[in-house]
C-alpha positions in Angstrom: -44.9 138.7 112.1 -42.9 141.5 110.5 -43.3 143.0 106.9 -40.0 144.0 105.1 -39.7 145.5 102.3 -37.2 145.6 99.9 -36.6 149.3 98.4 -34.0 150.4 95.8 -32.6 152.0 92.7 -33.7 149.8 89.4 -30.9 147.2 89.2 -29.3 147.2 92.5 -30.0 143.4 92.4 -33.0 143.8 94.9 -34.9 140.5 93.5 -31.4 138.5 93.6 -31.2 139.5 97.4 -34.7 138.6 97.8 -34.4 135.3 96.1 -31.1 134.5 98.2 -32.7 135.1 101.3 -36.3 133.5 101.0 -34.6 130.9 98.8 -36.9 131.1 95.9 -35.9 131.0 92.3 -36.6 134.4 90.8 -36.3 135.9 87.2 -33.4 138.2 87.4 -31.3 140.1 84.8 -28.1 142.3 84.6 -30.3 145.6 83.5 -33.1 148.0 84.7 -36.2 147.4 85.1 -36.5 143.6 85.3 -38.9 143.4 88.4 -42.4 144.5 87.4 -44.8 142.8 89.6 -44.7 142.4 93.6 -43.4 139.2 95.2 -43.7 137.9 98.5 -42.6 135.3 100.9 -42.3 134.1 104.6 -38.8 133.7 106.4 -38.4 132.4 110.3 -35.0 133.7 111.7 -35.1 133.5 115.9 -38.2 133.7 116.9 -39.5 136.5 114.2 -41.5 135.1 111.0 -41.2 138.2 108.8 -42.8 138.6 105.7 -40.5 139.8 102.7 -41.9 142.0 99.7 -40.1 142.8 96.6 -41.3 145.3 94.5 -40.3 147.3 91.2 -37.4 149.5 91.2 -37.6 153.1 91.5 -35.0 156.0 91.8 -37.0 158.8 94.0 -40.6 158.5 96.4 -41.2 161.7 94.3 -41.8 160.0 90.8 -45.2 159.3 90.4 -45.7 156.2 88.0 -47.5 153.5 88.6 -44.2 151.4 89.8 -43.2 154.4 92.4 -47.0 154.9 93.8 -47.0 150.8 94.3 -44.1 151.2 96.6 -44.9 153.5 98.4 -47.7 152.2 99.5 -46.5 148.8 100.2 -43.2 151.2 102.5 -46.7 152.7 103.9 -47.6 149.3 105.3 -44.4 148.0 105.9 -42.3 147.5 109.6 -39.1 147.5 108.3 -37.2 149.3 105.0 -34.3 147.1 103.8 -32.7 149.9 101.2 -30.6 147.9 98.4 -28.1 149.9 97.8 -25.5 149.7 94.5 -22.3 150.2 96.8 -20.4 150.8 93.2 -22.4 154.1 92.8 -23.8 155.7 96.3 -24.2 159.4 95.2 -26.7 158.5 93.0 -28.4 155.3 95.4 -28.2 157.5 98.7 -31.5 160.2 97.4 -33.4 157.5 97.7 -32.1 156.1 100.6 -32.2 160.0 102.4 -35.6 159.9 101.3 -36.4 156.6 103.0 -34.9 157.8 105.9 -38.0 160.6 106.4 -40.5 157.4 106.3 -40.2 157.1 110.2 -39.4 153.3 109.7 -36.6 150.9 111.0 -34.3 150.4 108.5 -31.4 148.6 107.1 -29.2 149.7 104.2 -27.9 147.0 102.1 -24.5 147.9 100.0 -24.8 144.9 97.2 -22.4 144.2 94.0 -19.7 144.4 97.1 -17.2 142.3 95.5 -17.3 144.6 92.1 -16.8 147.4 94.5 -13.7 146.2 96.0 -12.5 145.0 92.0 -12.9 148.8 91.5 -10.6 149.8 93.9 -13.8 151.3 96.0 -13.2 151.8 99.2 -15.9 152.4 101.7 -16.1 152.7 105.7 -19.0 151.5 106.5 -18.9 152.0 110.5 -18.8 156.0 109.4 -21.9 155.4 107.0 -23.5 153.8 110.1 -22.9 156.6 112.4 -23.6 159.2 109.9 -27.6 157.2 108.7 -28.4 156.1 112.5 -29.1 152.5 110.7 -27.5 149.3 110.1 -25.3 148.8 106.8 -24.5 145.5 105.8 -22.0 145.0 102.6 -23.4 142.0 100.3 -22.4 140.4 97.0 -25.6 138.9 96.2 -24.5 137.0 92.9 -22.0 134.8 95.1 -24.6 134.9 97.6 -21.7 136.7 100.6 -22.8 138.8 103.6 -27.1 137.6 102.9 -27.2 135.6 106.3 -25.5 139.0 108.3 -28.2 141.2 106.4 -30.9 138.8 107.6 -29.4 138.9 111.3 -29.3 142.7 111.0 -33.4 143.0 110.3 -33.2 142.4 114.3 -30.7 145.3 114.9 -33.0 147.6 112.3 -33.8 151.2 114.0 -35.3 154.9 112.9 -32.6 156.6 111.2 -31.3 160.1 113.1 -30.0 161.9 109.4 -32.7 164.6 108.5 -33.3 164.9 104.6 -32.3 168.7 103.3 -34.9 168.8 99.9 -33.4 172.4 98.6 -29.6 170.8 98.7 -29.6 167.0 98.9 -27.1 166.7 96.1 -24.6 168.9 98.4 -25.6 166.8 101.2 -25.1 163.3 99.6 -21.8 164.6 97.7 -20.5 165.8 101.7 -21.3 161.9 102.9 -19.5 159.8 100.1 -16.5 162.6 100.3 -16.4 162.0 104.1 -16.7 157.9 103.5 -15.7 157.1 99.9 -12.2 156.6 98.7 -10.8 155.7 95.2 -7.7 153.8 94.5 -6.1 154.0 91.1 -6.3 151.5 89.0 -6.2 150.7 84.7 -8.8 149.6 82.5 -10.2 146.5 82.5 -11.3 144.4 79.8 -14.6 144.1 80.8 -14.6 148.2 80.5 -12.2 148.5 77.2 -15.5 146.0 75.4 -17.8 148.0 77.4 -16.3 151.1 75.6 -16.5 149.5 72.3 -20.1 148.0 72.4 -21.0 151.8 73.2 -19.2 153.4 70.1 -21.5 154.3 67.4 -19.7 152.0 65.0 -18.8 149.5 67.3 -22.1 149.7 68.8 -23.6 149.1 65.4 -21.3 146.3 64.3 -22.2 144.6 68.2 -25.6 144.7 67.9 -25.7 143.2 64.6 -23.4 140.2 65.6 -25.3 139.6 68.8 -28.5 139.3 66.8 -27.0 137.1 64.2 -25.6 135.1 66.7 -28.6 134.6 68.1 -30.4 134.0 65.6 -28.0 131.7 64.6 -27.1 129.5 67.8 -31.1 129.4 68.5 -31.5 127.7 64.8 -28.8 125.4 65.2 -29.3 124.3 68.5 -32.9 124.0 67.6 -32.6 121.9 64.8 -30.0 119.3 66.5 -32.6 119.4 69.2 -35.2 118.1 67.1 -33.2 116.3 64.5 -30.6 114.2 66.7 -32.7 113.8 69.7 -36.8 114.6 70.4 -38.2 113.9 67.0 -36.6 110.4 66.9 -37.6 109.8 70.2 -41.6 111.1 69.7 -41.5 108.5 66.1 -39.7 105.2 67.7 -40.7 105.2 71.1 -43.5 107.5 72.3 -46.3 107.3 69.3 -45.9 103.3 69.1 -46.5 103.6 73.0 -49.3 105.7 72.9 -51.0 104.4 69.8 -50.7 101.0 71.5 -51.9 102.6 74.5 -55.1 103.6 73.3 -56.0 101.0 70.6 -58.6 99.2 73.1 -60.5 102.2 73.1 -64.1 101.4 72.1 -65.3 105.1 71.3 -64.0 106.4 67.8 -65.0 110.0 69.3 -62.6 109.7 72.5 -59.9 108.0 70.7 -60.0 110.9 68.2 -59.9 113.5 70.7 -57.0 111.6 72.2 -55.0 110.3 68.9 -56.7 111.9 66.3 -57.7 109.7 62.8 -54.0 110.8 61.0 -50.6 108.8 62.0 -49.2 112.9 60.7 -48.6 114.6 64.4 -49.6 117.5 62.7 -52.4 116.0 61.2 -54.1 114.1 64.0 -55.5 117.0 66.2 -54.9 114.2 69.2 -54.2 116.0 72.7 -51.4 113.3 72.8 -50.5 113.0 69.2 -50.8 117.0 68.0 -50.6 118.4 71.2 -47.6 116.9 72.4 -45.9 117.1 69.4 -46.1 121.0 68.4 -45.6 122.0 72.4 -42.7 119.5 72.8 -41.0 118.5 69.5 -41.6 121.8 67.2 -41.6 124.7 69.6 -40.0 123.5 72.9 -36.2 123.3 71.4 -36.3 126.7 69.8 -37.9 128.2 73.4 -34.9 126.8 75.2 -32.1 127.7 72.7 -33.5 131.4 72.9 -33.4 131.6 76.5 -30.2 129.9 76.6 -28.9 132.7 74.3 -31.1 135.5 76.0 -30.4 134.4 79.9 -26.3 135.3 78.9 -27.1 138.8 77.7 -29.5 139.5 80.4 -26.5 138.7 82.7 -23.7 140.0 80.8 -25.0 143.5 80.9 -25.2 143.7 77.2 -29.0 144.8 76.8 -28.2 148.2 78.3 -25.6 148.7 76.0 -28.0 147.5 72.9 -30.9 150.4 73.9 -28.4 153.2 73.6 -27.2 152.0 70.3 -30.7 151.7 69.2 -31.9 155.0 70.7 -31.5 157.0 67.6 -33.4 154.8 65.2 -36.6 154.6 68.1 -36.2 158.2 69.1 -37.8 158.3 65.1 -40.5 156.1 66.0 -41.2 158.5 69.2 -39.6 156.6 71.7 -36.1 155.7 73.0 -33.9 153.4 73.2 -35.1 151.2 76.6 -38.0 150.2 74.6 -35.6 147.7 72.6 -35.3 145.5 75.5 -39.3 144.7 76.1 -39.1 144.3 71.8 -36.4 142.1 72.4 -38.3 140.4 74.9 -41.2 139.8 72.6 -39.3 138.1 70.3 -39.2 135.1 73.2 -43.1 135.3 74.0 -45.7 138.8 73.9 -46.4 138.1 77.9 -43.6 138.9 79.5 -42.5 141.3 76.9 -45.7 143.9 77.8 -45.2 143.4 80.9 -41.6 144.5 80.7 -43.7 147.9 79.5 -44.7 148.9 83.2 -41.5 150.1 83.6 -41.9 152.9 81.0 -42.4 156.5 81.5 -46.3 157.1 80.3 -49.3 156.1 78.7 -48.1 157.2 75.3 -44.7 155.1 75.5 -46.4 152.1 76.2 -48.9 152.2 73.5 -46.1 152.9 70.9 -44.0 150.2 72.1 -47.1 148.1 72.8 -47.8 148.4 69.1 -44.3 147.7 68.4 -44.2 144.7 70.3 -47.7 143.0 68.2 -46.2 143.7 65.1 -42.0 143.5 64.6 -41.6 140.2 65.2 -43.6 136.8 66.0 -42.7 135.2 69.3 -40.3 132.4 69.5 -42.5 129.8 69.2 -44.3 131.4 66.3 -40.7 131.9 64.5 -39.5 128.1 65.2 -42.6 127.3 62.9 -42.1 130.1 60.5 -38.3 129.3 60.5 -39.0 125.2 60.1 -41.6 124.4 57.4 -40.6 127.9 55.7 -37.2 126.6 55.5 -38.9 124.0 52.9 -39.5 126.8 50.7 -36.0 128.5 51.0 -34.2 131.0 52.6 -35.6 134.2 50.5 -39.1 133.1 51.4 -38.3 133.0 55.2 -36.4 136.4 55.0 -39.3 138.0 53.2 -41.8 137.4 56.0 -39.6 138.8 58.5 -38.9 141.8 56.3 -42.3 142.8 55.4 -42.8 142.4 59.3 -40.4 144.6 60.3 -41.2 147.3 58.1 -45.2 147.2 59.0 -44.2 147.4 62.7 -41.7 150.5 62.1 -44.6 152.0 59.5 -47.4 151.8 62.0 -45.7 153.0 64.5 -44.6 156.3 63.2 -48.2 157.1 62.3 -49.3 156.3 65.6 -46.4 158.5 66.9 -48.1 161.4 64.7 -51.5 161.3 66.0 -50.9 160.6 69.8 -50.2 163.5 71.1 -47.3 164.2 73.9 -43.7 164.8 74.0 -40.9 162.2 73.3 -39.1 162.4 77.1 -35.4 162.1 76.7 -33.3 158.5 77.2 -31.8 157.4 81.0 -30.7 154.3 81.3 -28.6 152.4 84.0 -25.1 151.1 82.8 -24.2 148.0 84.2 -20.6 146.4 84.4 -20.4 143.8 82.4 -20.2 140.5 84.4 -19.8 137.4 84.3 -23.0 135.1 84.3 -23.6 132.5 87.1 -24.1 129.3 85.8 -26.1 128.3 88.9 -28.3 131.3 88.4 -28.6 131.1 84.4 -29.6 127.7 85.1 -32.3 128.4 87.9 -33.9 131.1 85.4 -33.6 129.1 83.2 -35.1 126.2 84.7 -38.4 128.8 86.1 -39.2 129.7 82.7 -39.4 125.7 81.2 -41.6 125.7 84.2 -43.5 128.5 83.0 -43.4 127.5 79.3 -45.4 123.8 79.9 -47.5 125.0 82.8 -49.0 127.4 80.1 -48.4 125.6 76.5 -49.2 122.0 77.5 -52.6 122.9 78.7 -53.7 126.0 75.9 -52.8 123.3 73.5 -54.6 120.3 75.0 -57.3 122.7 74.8 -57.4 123.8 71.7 -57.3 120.8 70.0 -59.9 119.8 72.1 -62.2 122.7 70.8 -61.1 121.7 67.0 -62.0 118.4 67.5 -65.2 118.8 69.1 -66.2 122.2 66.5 -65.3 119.6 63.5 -67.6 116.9 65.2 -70.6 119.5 65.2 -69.7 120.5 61.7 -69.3 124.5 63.5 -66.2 124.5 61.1 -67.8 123.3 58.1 -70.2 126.1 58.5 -67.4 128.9 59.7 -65.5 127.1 56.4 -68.3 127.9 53.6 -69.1 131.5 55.2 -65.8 132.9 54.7 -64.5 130.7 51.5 -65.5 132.8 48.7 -63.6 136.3 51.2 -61.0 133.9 51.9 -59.9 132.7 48.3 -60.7 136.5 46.6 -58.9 138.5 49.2 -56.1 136.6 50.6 -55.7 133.3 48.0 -55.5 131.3 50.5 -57.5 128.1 50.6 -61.0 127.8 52.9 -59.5 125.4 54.8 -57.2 127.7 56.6 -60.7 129.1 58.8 -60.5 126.5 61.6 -56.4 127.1 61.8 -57.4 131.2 62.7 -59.9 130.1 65.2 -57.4 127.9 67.0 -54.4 130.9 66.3 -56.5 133.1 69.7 -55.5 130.0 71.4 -52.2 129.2 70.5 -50.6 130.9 67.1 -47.9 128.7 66.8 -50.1 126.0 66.9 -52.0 127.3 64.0 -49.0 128.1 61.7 -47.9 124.6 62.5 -51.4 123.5 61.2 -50.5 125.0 57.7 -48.4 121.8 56.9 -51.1 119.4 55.9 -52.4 122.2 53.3 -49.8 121.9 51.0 -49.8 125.8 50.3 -47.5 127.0 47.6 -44.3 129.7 48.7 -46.8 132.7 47.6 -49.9 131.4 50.0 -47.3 130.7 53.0 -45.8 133.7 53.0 -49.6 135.7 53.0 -50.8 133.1 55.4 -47.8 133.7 58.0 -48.3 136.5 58.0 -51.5 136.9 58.3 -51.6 134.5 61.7 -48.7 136.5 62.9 -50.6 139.3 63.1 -54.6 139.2 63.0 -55.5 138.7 66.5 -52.9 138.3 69.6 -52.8 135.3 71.7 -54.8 134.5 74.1 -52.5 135.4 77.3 -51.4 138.1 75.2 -55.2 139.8 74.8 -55.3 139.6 78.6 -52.3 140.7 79.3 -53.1 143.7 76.8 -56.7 144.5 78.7 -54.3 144.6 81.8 -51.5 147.1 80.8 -53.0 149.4 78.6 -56.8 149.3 79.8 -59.9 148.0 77.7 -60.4 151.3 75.3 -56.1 151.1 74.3 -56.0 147.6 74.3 -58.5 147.0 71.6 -57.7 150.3 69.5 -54.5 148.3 69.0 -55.7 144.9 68.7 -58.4 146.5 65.8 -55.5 148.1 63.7 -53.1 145.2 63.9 -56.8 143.2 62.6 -56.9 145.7 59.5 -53.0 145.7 59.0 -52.9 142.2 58.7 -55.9 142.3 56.1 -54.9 144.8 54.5 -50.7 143.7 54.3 -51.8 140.6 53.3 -54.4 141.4 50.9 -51.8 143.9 48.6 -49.4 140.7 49.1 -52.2 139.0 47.3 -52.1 140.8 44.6 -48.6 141.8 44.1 -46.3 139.0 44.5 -46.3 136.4 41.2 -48.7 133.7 42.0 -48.2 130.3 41.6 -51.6 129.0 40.0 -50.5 124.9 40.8 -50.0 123.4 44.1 -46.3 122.7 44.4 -45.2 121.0 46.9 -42.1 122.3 49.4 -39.1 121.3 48.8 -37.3 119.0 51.6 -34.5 119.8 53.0 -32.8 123.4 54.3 -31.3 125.6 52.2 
């Protein structure tokens, strides 16, 4: 068996090669920095198994973050180098490939986007590149999926380059290779480049970013609603709950058939793994996880996110960062997980806190905003827009003061610009399919489990007890009423299960608002604590899961006492506004 590894540039579509030669779906996007963790599988071609390994993007073997120290030592342990190269752009993708050269490994050179390189009147001899590396070359269009069986033939023909690597003028060296193999044809403006241009201008930039946010917004509200409206809500109330209900009415033990069904015929009521848990995780949350997605999957493709961290670059460079940190924010507003894990990619220790903290506290994740945007919709439109607001501006205001008391210098904003393209159905709909995947293997059971916990705390009376110690702190700090202290134990599990749970309170506009808040922010998930202790380290992790705590107390508390209360239960109103 072989190893090959799969080296390249950030976005030079190295995890889109790997997934169309192994065959495996893969996340993949249209901007920097989307690999973050190692993947590997087996391939058999001839006789040869070889082992593939695709690892995170980096631009030199110089760099040393953790990303670049990770692959070199998996290039270290590797028999063969397959260098993905961006054939659109080779001065800047042959350093690295020079560099790679030096390892004293067989190698292959991969020149992907191939069929956006011809569109741009690009013309390269390859058979000159060949003789000039001492390696196979191989031209590829991985999005339409040309040239991958040739590149897997040509791991067979793979050999020790013969071009030596000259340190103290490598820039004169690479510019004397494309001159000697690059041509350009003349050619005018595209579309695809005039929007490009546009989306880039500092007021069309501006007025871009706020339409694509709307829009999303928008289409992931909509298409939410009709989800659960016109199609899964009908089908949980007329056909699944009489089924299950009559499905488990010959059960003997009132304590199983309560941790099954619950004691309420309200799915939000019940706390039944098949009644509660199915309904959150499938009818409330699921619709508004796929319409984001949906929505986020075409930007990711399109090339757009790129474009949104350099419009946003000024307003982060205020909050000590730049603009790339948009797109693991962005992220975050999907789910926390992937979104600090997007953070590996960033420069130091000191970016990653800031846009850690960032990430807690701008915005809940999707699921947390379809039940925020749902029953808060009862109250109206102003009470929904104020949670999001005071959000917002806690995130941006604790982040500046953390920027004053970290110490370090704000390091200066490079980012890859890719074309804009258009998306691939087939491989929107493969990511998209990976992350539904994702989404139940990891919902389904948090949620089976945490109403397993409720029911089973309530049966020992642990939340009758938790309820009395922390009533009278409760009711004088926040307003909010005692019975809200099992719903925060439950919110480590799953925090849009616990906002969901707020329903069968009956809290007034004033005590939703402070309570959604207050969930939002007190503790972090459960996948997102571990994910923290992973990224950041023990000592960081919980310096920034204790001041999000005493934000959200705090926030909450001045809430309290500022906005008019309503002294009366009222009821929300039905219907949206």
């Amino acid at each position: 068996m072989k190893k090959v590894v799969l080296v390249g540039n950030p976005n030079v579509g190295k995890s889109l090669v790997f997934s169309r030669i192994t065959g495996t779906g893969t996340v993949t996007a249209n901007y920097a920095g989307t690999t973050v963790e190692t993947k590997t599988r087996k391939i058999k071609y001839g006789d040869t198994i070889y082992e593939l390994v695709d690892g995170p993007g980096i631009y030199s073997l110089d760099q040393f973050s953790q990303p670049g120290k990770e692959v070199l030592n998996i290039i270290e342990n590797s028999d063969i180098i397959v260098n993905i190269v961006d054939a659109t752009n080779l001065e800047r993708n042959l350093n690295l490939t020079l560099q790679l050269l030096q390892m004293g490994k067989p190698m292959v050179v991969c020149l992907n986007f191939w069929d956006d390189t011809v569109h741009n009147g690009i013309i390269i001899d390859i058979p000159m590149l060949e003789n000039i590396l001492g390696i196979p070359v191989v031209a590829v269009s991985a999005l339409h999926n040309e040239g991958i069986e040739k590149l897997v033939a040509s791991l067979q023909k793979a050999r020790i380059g013969s071009m030596k690597y000259d340190a103290e003028n490598h820039w004169n060296q690479i510019g004397n290779i494309v001159s000697k193999i690059q041509k350009l044809e003349h050619r005018h403006h595209t579309s695809f480049e005039r929007l490009s241009d546009f989306t880039l201008h500092p007021v069309g930039g501006i007025v871009t970013a706020v339409a694509v946010l709307l829009a999303t917004l928008i289409i992931v509200r909509f298409m939410g609603e009709g989800l659960i409206n016109g199609l899964l809500d009908p089908f949980y109330t007329n056909i699944y709950a009489p089924f299950i209900m009559d499905l488990t009415s010959h059960i003997s033990s009132e304590f199983i058939k309560g941790l099954l069904v619950g004691y309420s015929t309200d799915p939000l009521e019940s706390f039944g793994i098949f009644t509660s848990g199915v309904y959150i995780a499938l009818i409330l949350v699921f619709p508004y996880f796929l319409s984001f997605y949906l929505v986020f999957g075409f930007l990711e493709d399109f090339g757009y996110l790129p474009r949104l961290a350099v419009v946003l670059d000024n307003l982060f460079h205020r909050l000590g960062l730049h603009g790339y940190s948009s797109i693991p924010v962005m992220l975050g507003l999907g789910c926390k997980v992937p979104a600090l894990l997007s953070t590996q990619v960033l420069n130091n220790q000191r970016e990653k806190i800031l846009t850690t903290a960032l990430i807690m506290m701008s915005a809940p994740c999707l699921p947390q905003t379809a039940m925020i945007v749902s029953m808060g919709m009862h109250y109206g439109t102003a009470t929904v827009l104020f949670i999001f607001i005071i959000l917002l501006l806690l995130a941006f205001g604790t982040t500046v003061l953390i920027n004053r008391f970290i110490p370090g210098e704000e390091v200066e904003f490079f980012t890859e610009l890719p074309s804009y393209r258009i998306p691939s159905l087939s491989l929107m709909a493969n990511k998209l399919w990976i992350r539904i995947v994702e989404y139940f293997a990891e919902v389904l059971p948090m949620i089976a489990i945490g109403v397993l916990i409720m029911n089973v705390l309530d049966y020992l009376k642990v939340i009758e007890f938790i309820t009395n110690a922390i009533k009278k702190p409760v009711e004088m700090v926040l307003g909010l009423p005692p019975e809200i202290a099992p719903i925060m134990l439950l919110g480590f599990l799953r925090k849009d299960v616990s906002i969901a749970l707020l329903a069968p309170l009956n809290l007034t506009a004033h005590q939703f608002i402070i309570a959604s808040i207050f969930l939002v922010l007190y503790t972090p998930c459960i996948s997102s604590f571990f994910t923290l202790l992973k990224e950041l380290g023990t000592k960081a992790a919980m310096k920034i899961i204790g001041l999000v705590f005493i934000a959200a107390i705090l926030v909450t508390a001045v809430l309290h006492t500022l906005i008019p209360l309503q002294k009366q239960g009222i009821p929300p109103r039905r219907g949206f506004n």
